[in-house]
Gaussian input, Z-matrix of N, CA and C with variables (Angstrom, degrees):
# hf/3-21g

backbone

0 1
 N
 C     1     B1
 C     2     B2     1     A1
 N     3     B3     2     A2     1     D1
 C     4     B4     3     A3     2     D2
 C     5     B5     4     A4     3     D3
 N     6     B6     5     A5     4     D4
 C     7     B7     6     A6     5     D5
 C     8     B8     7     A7     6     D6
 N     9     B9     8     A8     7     D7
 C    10    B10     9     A9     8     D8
 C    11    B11    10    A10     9     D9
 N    12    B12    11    A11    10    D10
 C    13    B13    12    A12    11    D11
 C    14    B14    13    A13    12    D12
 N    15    B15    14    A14    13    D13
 C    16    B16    15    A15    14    D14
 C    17    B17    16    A16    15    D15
 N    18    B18    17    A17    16    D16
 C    19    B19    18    A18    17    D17
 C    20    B20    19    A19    18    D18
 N    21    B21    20    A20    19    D19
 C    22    B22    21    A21    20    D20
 C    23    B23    22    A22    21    D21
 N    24    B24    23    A23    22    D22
 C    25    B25    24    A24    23    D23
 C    26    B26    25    A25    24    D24
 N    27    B27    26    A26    25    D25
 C    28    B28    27    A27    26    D26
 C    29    B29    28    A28    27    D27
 N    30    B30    29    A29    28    D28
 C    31    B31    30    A30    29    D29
 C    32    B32    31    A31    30    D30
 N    33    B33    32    A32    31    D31
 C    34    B34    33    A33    32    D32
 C    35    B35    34    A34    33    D33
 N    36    B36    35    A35    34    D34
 C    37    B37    36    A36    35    D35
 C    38    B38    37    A37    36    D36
 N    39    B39    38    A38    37    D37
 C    40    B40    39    A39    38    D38
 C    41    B41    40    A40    39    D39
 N    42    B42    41    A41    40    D40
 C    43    B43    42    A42    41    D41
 C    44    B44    43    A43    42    D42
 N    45    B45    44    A44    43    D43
 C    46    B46    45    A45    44    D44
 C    47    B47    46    A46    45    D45
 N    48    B48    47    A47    46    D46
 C    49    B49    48    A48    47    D47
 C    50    B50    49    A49    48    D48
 N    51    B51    50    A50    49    D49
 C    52    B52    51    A51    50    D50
 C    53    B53    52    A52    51    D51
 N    54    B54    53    A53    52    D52
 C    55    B55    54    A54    53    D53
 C    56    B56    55    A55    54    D54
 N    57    B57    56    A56    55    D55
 C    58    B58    57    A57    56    D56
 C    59    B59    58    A58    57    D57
 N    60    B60    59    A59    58    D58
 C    61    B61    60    A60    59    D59
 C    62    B62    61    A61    60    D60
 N    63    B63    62    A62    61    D61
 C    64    B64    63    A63    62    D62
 C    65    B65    64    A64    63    D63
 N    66    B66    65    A65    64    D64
 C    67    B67    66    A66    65    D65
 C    68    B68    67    A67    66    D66
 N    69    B69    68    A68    67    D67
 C    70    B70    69    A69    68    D68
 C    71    B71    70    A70    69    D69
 N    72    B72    71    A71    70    D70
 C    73    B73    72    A72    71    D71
 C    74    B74    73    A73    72    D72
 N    75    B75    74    A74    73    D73
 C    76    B76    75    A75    74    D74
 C    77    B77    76    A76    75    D75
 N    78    B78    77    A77    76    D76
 C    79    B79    78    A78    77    D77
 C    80    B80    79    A79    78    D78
 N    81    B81    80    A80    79    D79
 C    82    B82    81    A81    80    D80
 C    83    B83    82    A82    81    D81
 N    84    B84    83    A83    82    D82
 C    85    B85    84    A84    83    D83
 C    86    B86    85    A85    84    D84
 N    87    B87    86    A86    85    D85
 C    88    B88    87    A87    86    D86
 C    89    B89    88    A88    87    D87
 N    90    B90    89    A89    88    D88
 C    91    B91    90    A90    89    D89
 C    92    B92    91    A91    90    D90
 N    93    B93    92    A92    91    D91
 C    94    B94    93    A93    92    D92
 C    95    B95    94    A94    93    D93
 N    96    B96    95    A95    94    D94
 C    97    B97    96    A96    95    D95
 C    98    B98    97    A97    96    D96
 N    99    B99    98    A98    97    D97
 C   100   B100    99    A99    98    D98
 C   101   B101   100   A100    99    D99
 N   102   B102   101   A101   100   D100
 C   103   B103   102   A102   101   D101
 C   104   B104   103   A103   102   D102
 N   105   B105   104   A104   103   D103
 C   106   B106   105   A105   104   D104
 C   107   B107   106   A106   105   D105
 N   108   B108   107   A107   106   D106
 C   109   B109   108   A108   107   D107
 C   110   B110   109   A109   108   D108
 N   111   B111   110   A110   109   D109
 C   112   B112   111   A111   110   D110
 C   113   B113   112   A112   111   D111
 N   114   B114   113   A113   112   D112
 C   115   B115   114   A114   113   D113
 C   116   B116   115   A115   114   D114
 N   117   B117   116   A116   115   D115
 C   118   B118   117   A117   116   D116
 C   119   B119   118   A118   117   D117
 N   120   B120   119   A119   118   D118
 C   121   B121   120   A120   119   D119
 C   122   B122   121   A121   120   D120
 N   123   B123   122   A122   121   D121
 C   124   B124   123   A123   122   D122
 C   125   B125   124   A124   123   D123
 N   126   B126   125   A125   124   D124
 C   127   B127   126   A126   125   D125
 C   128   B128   127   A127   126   D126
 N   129   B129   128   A128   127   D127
 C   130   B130   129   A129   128   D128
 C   131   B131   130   A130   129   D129
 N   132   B132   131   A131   130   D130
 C   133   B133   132   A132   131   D131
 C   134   B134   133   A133   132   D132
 N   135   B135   134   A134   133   D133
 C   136   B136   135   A135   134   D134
 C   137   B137   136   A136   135   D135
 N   138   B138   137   A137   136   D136
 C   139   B139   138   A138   137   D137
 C   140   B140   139   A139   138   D138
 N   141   B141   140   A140   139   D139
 C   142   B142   141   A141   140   D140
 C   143   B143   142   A142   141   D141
 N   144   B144   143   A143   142   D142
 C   145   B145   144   A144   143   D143
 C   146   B146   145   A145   144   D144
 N   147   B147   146   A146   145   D145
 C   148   B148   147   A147   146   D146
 C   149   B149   148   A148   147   D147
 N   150   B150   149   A149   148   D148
 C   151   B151   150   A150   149   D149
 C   152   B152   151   A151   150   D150
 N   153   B153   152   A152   151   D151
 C   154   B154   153   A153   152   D152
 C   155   B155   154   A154   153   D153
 N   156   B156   155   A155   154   D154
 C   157   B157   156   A156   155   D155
 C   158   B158   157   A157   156   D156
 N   159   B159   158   A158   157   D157
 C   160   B160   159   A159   158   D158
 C   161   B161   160   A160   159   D159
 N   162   B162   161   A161   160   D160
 C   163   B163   162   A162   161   D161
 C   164   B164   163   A163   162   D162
 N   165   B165   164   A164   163   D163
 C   166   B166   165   A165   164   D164
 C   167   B167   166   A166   165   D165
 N   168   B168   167   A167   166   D166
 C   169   B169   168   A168   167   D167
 C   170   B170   169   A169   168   D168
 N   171   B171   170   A170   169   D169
 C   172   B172   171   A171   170   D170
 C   173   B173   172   A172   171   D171
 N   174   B174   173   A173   172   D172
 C   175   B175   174   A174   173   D173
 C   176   B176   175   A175   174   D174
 N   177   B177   176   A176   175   D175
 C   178   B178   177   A177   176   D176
 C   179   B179   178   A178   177   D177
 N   180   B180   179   A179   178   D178
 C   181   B181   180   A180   179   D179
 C   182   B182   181   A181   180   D180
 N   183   B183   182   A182   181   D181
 C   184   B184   183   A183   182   D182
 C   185   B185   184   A184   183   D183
 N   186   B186   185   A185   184   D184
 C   187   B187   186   A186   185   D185
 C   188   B188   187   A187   186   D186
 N   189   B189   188   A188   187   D187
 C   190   B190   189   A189   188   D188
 C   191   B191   190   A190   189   D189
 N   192   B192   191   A191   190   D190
 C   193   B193   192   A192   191   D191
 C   194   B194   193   A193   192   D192
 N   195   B195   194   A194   193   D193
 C   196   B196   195   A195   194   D194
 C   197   B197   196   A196   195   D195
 N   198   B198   197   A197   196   D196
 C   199   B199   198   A198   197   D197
 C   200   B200   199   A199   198   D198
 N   201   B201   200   A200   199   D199
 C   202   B202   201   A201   200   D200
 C   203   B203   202   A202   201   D201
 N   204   B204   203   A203   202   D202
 C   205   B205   204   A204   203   D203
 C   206   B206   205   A205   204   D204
 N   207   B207   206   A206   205   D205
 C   208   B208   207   A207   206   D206
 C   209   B209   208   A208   207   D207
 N   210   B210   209   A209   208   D208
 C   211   B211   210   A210   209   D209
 C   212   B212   211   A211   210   D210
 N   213   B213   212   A212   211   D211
 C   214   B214   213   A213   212   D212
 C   215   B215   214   A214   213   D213
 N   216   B216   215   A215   214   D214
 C   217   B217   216   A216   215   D215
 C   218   B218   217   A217   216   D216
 N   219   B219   218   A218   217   D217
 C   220   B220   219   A219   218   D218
 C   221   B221   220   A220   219   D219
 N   222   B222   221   A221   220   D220
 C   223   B223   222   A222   221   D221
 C   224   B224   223   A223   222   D222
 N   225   B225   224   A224   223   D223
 C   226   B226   225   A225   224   D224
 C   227   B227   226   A226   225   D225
 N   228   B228   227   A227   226   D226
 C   229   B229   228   A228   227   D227
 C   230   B230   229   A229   228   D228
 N   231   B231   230   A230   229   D229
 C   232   B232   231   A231   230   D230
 C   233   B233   232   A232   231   D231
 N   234   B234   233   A233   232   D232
 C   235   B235   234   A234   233   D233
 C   236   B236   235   A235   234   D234
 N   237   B237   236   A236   235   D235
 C   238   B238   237   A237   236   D236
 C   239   B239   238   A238   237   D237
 N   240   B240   239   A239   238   D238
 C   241   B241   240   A240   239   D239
 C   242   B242   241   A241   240   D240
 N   243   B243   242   A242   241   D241
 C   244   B244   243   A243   242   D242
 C   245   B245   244   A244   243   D243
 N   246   B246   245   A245   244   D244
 C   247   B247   246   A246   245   D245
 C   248   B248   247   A247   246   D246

   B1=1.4482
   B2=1.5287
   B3=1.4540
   B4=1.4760
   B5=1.5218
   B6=1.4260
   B7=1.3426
   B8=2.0714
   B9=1.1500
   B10=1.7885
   B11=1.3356
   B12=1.4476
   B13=1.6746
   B14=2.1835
   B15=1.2294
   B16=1.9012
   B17=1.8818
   B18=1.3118
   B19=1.4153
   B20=2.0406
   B21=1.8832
   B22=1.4958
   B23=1.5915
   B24=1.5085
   B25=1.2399
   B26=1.0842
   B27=1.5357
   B28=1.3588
   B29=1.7883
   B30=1.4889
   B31=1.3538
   B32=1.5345
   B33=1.0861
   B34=1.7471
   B35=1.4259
   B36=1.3096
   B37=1.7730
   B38=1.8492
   B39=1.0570
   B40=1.5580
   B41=1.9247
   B42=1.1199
   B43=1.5379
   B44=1.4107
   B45=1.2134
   B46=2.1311
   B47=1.6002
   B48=1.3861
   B49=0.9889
   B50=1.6409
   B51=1.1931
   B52=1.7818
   B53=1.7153
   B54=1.2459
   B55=1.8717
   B56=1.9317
   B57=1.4337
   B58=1.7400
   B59=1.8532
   B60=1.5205
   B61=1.9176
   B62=1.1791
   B63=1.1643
   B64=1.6239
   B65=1.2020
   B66=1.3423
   B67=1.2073
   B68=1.5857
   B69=1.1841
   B70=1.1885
   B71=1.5539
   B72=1.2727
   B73=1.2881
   B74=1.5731
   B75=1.7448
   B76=1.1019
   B77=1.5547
   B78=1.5094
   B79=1.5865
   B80=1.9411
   B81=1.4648
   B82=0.8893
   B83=1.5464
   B84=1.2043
   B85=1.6979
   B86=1.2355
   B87=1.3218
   B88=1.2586
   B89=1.7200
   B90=1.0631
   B91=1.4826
   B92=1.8840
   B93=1.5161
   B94=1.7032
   B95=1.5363
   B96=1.3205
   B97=1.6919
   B98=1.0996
   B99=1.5057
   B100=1.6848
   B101=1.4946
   B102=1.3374
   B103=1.4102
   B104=1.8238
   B105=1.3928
   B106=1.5290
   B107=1.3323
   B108=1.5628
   B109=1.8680
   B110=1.9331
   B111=1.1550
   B112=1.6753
   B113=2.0752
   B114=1.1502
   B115=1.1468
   B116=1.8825
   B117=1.2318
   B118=1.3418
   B119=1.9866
   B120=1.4623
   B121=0.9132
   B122=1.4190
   B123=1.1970
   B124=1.6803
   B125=1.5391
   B126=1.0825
   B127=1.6091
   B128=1.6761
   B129=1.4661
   B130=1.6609
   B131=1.7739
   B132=0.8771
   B133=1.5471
   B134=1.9124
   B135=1.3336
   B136=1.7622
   B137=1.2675
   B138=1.5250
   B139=1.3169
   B140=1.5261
   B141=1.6208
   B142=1.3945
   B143=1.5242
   B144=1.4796
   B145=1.4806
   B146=1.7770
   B147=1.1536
   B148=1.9618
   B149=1.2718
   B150=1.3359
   B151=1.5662
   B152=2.2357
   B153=1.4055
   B154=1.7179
   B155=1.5051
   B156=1.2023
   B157=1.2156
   B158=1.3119
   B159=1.0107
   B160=1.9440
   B161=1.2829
   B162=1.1962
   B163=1.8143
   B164=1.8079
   B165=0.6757
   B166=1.0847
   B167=1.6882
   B168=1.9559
   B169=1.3492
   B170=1.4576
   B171=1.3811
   B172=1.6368
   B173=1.9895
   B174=0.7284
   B175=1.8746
   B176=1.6618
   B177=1.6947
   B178=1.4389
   B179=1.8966
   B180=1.2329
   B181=1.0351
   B182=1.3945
   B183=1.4682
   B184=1.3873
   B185=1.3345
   B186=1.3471
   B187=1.3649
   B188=1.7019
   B189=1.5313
   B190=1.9799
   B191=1.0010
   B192=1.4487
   B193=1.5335
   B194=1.9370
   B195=1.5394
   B196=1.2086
   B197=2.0126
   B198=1.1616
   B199=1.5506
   B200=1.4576
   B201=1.3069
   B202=1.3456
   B203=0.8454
   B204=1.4157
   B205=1.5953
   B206=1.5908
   B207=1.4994
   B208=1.4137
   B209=1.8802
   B210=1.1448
   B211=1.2514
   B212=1.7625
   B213=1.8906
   B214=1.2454
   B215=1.4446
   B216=1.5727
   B217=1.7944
   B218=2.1637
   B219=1.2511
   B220=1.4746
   B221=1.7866
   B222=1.1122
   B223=1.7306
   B224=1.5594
   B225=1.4552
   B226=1.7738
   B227=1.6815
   B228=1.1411
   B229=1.4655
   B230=1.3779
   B231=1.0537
   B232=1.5001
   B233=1.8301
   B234=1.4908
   B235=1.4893
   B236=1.5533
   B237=1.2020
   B238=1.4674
   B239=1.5067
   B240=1.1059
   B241=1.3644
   B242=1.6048
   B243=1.8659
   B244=1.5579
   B245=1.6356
   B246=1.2697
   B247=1.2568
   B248=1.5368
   A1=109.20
   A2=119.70
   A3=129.80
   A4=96.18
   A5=121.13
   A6=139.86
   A7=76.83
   A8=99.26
   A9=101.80
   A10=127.69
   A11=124.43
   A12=101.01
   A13=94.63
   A14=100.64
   A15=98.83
   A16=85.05
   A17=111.18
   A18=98.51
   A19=68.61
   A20=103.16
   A21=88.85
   A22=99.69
   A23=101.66
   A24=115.21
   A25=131.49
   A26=113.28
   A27=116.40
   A28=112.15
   A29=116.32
   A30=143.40
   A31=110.60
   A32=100.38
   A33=97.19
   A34=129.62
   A35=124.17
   A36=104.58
   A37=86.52
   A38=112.31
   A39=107.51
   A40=134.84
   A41=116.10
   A42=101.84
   A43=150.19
   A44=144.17
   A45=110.88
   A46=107.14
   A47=137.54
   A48=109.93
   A49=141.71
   A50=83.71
   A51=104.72
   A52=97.32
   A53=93.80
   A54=115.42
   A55=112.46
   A56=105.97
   A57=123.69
   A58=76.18
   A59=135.61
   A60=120.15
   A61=79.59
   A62=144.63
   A63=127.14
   A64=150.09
   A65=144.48
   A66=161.38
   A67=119.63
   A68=147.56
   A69=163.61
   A70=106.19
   A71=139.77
   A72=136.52
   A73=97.55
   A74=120.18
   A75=121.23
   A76=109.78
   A77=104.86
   A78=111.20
   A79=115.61
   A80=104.60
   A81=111.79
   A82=134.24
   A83=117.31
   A84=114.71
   A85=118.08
   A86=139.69
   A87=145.23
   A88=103.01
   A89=107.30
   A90=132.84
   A91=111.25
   A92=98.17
   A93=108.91
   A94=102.88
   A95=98.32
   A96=93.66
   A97=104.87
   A98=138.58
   A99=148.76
   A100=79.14
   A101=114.78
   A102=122.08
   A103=114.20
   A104=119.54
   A105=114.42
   A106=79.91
   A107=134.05
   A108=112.70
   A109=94.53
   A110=132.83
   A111=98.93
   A112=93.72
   A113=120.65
   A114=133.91
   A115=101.94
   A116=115.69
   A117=112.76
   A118=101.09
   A119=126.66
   A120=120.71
   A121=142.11
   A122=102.43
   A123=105.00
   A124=133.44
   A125=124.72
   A126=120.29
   A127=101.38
   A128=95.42
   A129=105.66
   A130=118.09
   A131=127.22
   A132=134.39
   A133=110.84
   A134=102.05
   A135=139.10
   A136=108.85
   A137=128.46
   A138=119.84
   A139=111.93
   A140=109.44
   A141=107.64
   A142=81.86
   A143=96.91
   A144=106.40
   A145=131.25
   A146=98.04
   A147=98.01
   A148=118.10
   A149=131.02
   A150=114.27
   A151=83.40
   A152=94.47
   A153=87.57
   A154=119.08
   A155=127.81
   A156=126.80
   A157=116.83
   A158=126.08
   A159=133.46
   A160=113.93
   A161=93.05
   A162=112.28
   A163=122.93
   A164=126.69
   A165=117.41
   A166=132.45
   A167=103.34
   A168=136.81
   A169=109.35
   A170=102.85
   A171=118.87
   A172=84.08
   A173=132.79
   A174=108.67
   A175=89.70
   A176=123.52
   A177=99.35
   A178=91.17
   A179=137.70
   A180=123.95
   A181=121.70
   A182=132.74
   A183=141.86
   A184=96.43
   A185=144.67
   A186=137.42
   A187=104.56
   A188=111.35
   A189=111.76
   A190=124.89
   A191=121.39
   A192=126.12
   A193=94.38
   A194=117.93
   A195=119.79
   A196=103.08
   A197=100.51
   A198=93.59
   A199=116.43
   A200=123.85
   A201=110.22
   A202=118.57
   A203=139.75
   A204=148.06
   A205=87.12
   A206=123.22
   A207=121.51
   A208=124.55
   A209=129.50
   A210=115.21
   A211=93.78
   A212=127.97
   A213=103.52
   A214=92.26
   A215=92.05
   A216=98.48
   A217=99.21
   A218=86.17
   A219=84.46
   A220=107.50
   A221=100.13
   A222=112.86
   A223=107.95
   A224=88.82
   A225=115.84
   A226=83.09
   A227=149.10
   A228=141.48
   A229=119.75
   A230=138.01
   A231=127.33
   A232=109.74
   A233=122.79
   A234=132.46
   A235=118.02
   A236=126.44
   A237=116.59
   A238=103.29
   A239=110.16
   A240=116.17
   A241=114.83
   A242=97.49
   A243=91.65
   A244=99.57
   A245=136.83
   A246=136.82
   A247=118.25
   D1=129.43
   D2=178.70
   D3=-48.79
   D4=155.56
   D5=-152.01
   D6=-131.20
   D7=117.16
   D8=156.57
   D9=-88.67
   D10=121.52
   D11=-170.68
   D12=-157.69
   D13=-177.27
   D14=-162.67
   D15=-103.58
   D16=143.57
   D17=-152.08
   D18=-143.66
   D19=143.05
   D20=-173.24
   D21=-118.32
   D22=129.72
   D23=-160.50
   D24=-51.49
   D25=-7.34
   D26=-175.16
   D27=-88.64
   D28=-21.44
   D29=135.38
   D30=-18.10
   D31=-62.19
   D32=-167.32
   D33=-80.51
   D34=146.37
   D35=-142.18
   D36=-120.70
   D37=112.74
   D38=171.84
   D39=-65.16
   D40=64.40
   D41=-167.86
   D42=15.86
   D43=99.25
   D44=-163.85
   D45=-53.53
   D46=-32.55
   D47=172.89
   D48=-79.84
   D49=-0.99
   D50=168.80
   D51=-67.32
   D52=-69.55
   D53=-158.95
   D54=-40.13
   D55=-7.61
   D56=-159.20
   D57=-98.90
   D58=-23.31
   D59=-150.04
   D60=-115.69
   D61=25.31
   D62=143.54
   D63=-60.91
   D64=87.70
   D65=-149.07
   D66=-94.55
   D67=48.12
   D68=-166.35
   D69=-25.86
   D70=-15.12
   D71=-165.09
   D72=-106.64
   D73=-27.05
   D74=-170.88
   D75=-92.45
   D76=-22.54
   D77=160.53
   D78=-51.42
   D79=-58.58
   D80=171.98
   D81=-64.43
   D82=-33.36
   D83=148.46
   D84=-54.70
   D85=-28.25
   D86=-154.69
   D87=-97.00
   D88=-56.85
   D89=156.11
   D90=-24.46
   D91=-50.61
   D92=-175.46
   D93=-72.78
   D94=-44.38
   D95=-168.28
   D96=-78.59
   D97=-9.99
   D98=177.61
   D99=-62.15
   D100=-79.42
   D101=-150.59
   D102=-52.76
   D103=-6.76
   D104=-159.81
   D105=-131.72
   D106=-67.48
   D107=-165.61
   D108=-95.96
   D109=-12.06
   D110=168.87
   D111=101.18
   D112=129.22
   D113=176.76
   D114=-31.85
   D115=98.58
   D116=-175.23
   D117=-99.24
   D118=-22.87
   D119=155.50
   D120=-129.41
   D121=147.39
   D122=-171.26
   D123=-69.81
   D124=102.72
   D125=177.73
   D126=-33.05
   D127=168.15
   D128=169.62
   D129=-125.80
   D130=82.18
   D131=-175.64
   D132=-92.44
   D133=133.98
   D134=165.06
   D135=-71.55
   D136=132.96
   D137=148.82
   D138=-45.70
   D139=164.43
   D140=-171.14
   D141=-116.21
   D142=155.42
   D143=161.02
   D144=-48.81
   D145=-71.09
   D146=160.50
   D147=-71.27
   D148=0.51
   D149=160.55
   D150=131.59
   D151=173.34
   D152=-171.70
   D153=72.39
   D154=169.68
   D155=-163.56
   D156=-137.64
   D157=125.43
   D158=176.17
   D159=-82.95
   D160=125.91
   D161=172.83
   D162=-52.87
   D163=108.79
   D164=-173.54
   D165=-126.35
   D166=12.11
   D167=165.53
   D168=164.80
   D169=122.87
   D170=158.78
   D171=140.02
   D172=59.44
   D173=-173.96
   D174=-80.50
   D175=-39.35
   D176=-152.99
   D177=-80.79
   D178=-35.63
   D179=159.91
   D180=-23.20
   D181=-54.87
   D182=-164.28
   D183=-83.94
   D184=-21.15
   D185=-162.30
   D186=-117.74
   D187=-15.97
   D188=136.39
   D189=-53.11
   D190=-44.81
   D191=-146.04
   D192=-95.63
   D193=-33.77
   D194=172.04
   D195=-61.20
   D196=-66.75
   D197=-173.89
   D198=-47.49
   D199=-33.72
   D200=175.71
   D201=-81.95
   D202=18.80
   D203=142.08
   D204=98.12
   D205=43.58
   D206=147.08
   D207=-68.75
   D208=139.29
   D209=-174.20
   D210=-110.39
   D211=-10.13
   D212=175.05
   D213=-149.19
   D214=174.45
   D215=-164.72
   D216=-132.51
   D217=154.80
   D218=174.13
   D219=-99.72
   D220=144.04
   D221=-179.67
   D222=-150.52
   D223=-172.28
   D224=-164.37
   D225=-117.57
   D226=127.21
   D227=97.35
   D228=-10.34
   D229=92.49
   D230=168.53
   D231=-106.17
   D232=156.35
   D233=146.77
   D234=-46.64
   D235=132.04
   D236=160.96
   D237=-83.50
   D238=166.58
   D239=172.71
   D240=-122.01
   D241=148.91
   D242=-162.04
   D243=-85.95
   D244=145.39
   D245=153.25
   D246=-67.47

């Protein structure tokens, strides 16, 4: 079961192929509704190999919560799984 915990964003390492599906208008909607109902969902982050944690769902969530001069985010800890 995912472990919920406040994870600080500067910690979390975004993938390069993540970093290419960024949409700036959806940051900013996301951003509005941050600001009026409050982080209603949780990113999902991996331990990282050298220490820090990999993103592994929510990036435009995490890249609202950075612009509004958030320094931490709420998430799930999850396992990756090996293929």
């Amino acid at each position: 079961m995912p472990i919920k915990a406040m994870f600080l964003i500067a910690d979390v390492r975004i993938p390069v192929k993540r970093k290419k599906t960024l949409r700036l208008a959806k940051v900013e909607a996301i951003a509005e509704d941050i600001l009026e109902n409050g982080q209603t969902t949780p990113i999902q982050v991996r331990e990282g190999k050298t220490g820090g944690w990999v993103l592994i769902e929510g990036y435009h969530r995490l890249e609202a919560l950075r612009a509004l001069g958030e320094s931490s985010v709420e998430g799930y800890e999850v396992r990756a799984r090996l293929h």
